[in-house]
C-alpha positions as MATLAB code, in Angstrom:
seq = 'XXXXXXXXXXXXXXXXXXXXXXXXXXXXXXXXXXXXXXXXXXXXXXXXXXXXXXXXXXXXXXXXXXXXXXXXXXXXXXXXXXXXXXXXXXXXXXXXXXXXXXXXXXXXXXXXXXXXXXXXXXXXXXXXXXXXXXXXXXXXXXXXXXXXXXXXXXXXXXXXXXXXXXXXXXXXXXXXXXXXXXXXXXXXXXXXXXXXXXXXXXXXXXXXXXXXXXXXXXXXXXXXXXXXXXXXXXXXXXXXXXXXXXXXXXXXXXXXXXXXXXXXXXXXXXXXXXXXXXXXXXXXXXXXXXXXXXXXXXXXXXXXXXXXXXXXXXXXXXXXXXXXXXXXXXXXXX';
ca = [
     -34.579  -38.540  197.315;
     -35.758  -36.991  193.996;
     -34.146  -34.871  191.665;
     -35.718  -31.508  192.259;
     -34.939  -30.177  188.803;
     -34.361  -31.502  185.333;
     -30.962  -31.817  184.803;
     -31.130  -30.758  181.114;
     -32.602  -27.677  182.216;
     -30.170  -27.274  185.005;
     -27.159  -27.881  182.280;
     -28.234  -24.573  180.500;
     -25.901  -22.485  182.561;
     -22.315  -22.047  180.483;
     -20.748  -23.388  183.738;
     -17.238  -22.149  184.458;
     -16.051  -23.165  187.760;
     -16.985  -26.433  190.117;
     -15.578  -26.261  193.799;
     -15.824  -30.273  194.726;
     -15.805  -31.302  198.552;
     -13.590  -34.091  199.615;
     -14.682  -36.877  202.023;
     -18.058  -38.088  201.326;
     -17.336  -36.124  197.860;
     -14.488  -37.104  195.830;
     -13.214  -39.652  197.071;
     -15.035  -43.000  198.720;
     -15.810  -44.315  201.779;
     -12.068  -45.822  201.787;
     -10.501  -42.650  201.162;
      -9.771  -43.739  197.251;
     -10.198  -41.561  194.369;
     -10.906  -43.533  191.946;
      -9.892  -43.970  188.248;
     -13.507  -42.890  186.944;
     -13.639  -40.268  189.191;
     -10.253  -38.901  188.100;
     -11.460  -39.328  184.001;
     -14.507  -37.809  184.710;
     -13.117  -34.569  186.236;
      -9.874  -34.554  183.573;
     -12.899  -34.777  180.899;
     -14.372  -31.915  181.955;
     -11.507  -29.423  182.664;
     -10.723  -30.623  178.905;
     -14.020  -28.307  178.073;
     -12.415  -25.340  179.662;
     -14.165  -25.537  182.997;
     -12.146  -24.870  185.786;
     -12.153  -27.357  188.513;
     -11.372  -26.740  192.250;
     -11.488  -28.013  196.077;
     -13.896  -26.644  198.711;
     -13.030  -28.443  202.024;
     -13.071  -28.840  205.680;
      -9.568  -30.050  205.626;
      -6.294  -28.150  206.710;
      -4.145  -26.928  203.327;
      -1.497  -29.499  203.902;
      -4.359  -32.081  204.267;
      -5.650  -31.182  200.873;
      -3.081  -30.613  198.657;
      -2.126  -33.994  197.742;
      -5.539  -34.583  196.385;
      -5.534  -31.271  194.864;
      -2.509  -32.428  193.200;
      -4.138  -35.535  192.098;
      -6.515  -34.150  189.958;
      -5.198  -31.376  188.851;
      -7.063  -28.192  189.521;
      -6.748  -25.304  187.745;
      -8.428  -22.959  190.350;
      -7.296  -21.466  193.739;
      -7.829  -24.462  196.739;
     -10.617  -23.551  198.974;
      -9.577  -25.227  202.723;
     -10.016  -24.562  206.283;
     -13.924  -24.444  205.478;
     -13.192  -20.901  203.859;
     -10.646  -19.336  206.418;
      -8.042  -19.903  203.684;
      -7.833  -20.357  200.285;
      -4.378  -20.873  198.131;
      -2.926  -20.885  194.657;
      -1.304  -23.920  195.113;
       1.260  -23.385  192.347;
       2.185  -19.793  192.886;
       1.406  -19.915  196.625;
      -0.412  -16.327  196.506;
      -2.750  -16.836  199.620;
      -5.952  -15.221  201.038;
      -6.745  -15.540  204.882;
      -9.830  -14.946  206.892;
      -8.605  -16.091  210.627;
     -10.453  -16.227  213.883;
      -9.272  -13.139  215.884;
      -6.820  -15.170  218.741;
      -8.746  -13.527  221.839;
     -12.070  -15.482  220.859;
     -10.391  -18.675  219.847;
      -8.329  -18.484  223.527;
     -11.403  -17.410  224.949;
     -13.420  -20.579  223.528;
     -10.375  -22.716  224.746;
     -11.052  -21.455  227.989;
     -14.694  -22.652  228.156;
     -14.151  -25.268  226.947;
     -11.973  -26.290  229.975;
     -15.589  -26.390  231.803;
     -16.256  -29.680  229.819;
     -14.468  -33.063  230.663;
     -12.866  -34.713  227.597;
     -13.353  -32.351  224.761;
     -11.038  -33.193  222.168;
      -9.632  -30.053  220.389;
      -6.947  -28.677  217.863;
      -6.353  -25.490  216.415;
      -5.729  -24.795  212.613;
      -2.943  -22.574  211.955;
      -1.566  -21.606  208.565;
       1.211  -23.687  208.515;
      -0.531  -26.874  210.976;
      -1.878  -27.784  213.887;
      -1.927  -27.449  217.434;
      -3.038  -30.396  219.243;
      -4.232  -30.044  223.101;
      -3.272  -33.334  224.071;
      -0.025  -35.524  224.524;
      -0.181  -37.315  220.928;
      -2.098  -36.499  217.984;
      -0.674  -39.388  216.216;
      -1.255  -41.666  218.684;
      -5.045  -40.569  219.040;
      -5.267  -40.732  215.262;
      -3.771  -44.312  215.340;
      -6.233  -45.516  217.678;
      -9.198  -44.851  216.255;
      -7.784  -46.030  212.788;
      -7.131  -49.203  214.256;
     -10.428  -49.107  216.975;
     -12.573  -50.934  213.713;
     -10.279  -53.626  212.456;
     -10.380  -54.174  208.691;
     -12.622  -50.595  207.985;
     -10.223  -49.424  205.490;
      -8.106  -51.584  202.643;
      -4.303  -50.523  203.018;
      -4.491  -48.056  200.732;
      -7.472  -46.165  202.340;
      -4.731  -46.272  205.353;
      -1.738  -45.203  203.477;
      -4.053  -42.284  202.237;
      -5.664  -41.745  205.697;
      -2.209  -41.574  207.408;
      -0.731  -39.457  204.713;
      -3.261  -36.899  204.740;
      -4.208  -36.685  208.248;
      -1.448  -37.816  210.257;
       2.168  -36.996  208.847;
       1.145  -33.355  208.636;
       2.893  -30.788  211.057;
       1.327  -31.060  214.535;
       2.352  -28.867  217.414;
       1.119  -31.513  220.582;
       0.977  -28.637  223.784;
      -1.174  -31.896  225.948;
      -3.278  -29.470  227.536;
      -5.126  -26.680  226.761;
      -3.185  -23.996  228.688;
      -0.446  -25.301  226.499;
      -2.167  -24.689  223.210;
      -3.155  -21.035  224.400;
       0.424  -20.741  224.631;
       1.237  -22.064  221.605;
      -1.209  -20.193  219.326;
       0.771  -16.897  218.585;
      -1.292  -15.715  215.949;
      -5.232  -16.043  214.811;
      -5.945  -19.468  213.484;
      -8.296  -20.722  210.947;
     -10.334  -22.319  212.742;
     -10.628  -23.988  216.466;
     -12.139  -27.378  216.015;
     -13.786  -29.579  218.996;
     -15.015  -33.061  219.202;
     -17.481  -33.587  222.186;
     -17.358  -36.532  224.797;
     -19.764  -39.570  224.424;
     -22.022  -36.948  226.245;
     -23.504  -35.270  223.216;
     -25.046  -32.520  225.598;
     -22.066  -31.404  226.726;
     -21.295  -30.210  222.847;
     -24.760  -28.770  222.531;
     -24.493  -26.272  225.560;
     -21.002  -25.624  225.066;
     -22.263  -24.462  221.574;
     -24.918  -22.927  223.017;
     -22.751  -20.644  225.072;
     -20.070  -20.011  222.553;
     -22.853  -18.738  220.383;
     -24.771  -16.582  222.893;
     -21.476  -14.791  223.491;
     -19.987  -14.151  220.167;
     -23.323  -14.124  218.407;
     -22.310  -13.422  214.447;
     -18.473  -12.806  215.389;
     -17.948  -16.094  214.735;
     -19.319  -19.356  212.655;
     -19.717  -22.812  213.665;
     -19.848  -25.650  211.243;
     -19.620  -29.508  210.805;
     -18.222  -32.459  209.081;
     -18.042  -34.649  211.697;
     -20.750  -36.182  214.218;
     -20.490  -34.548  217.483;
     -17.923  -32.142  216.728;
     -17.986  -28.756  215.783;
     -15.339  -25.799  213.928;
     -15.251  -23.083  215.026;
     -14.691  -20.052  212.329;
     -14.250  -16.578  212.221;
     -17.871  -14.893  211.645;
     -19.724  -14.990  208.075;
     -16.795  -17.597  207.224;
     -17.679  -20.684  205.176;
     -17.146  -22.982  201.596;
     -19.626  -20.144  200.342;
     -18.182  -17.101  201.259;
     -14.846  -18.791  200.013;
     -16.129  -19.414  196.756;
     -17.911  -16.001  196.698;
     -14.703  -14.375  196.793;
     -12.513  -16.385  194.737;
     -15.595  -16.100  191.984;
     -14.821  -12.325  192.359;
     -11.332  -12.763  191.504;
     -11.983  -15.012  188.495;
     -14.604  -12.800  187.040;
     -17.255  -15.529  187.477;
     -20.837  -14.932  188.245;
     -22.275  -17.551  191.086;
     -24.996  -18.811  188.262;
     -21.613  -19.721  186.628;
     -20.482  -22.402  189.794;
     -21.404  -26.106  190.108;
     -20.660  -26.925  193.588;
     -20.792  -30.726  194.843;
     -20.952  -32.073  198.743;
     -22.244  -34.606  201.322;
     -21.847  -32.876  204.794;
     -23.232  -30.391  207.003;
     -20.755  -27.570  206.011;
     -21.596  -27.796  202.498;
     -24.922  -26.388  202.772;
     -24.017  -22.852  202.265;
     -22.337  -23.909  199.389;
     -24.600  -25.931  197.826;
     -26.906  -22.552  198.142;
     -24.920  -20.276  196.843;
     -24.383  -22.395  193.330;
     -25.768  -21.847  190.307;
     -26.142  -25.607  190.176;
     -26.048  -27.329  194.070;
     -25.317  -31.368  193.399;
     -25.659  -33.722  196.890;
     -24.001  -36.882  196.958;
     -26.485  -39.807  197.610;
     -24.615  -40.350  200.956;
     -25.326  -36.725  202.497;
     -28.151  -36.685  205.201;
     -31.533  -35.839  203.939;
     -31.005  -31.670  205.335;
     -28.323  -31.369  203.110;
     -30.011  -33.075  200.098;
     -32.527  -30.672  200.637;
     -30.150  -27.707  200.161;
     -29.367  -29.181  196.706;
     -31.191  -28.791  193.149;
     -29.798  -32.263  191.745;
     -28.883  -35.529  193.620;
     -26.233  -37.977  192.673;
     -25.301  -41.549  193.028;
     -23.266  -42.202  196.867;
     -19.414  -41.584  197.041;
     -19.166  -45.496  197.263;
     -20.912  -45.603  193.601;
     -18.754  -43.265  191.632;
     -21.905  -40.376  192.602;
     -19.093  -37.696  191.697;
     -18.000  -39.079  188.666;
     -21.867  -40.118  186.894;
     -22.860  -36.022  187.669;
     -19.440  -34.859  185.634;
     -20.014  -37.574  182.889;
     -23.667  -36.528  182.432;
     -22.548  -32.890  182.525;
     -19.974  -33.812  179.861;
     -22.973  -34.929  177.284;
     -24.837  -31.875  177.891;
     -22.029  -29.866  177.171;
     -21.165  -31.578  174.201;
     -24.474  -31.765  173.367;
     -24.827  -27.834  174.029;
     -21.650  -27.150  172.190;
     -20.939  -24.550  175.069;
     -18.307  -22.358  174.539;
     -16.550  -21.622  178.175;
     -14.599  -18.399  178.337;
     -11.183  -18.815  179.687;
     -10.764  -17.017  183.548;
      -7.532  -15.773  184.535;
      -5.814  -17.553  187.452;
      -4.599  -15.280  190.263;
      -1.468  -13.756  189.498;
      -1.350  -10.855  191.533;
       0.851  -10.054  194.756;
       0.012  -12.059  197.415;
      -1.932   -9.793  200.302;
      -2.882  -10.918  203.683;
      -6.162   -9.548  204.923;
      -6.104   -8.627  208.977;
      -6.098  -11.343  211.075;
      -8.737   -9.546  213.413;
     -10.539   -7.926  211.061;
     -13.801   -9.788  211.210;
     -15.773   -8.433  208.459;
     -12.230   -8.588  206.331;
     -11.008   -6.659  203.781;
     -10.518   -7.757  200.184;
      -7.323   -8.960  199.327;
      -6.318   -9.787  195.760;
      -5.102  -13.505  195.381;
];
């Protein structure tokens, strides 16, 4: 697809923040980072611009990356429902009320072989006998798809993370004792069955809640007006930077918003066509360092620009919880 604007022109915003998806985003198609990448991004927080992570994934899914590469901005996860100082811990929540994530549970009971867990703030619940064990065979379902590193990575991020199995529903209902970020579902081979269980979902809750994607033929299910954009709306606020101010980079479905909201959207070469279309510049794929060729040309223009990038303040500030079943939430300070 073509770029739909001229990057020089696009690179005369005095950028101060990028939020950067994960899969499909930073990291390849083997669940590598790699050493480009990692330059490219260290290059540019060198400049004063603060880098961050806008994912689907749970916290304790993300932080090792975050980790990795450093970022000097609050950690966006939970496709907005959360989103952390990773070094002082201060946290911001926007949670699913519990009665409407037991209440989807419930219907989704109607369905044979829906696969769901829950997203809590400190795991997951898993309604089935063995999340490991489902993890580990669909790893292993495509011999040879991943090196032994993507593994390692896959494993460490995914599967050695707290998980509550209840092997039912019923037993996850009883195991959620508090709102959760999110209730995600992955549909049988019968792709209809996830299309009017969405269906129903929405024409009950309406704009109480959000549903998303990442994943084909599976669905998460937020608290309403939740998503990467209204995450990176808020933290914005709290760093005192304007949305003309945000690069935002992604591949998938749930990205969209965010890719909107930007003052500069960037799609990776391996996002679907609707998402590309959401985004005013498109990069090389994940597999071809896509990432890491936007940052570098970003670099020149700043250089180029001489762009002086005012310093934000990091949130410092008491940590405050906003109510759990408050769905049009109240602002919190990070």
């Amino acid at each position: 697809m073509a770029q739909k604007k001229d990057l020089e022109f696009l690179f005369k915003n005095n950028f101060k923040l990028i939020a950067l998806d994960v899969d499909g985003t930073l990291i390849n198609s083997d669940h590598i980072l790699t050493s480009r990448t990692l330059r490219a991004i260290k290059n540019v927080k060198d400049t004063g611009i603060k880098i961050t992570i806008a994912t689907g994934r749970h916290y304790l899914s993300a932080i090792r990356m975050a980790r990795k590469i450093q970022i000097n901005a609050p950690l966006i996860c939970s496709d907005g429902a959360i989103i952390k100082d990773i070094h002082s811990n201060n946290t911001i929540y926007h949670l699913l009320p519990r009665e409407i994530a037991v209440d989807v549970m419930k219907m989704a009971q109607e369905y044979n072989n829906f696969n769901i867990q829950v997203f809590t703030k400190n795991g997951k619940i898993y309604a089935g006998p063995s999340y490991r064990r489902t993890y580990f065979k669909r790893f292993l379902s495509v011999p040879l798809k991943h090196s032994l590193r993507g593994y390692y990575n896959l494993m460490r991020d995914f599967v050695f993370i707290p998980v509550k199995n209840t092997g039912n529903i019923e037993g996850t209902i009883e195991a959620l004792d508090d709102a959760p970020a999110k209730v995600v579902i992955h549909g049988s081979e019968r792709t209809e069955d996830l299309k009017d269980f969405t269906n129903k979902i929405v024409s009950k809750y309406g704009n109480k809640i959000s549903i998303t994607s990442a994943i084909e033929n599976c669905i998460d299910i937020l608290n309403g007006g939740i998503s990467k954009a209204k995450g990176l709306s808020i933290l914005s606020d709290k760093l005192g930077i304007k949305r003309e101010e945000i690069v935002t980079v992604g591949d998938n479905i749930n990205d969209m918003e965010m890719l909107e909201y930007a003052g500069l959207g960037v799609a990776m070469g391996n996002a679907p066509d609707q998402v590309k279309s959401k985004a005013d510049y498109v990069t090389a794929s994940n597999n071809d360092d896509g990432l890491a060729k936007f940052l570098e040309k970003l670099l020149v223009q700043i250089k180029t620009e001489k762009f002086h990038v005012s310093q934000t303040k990091l949130c410092q500030s008491e940590r405050c919880e906003s109510a759990s079943t408050n769905p049009k939430y109240k602002s919190a300070e990070l």
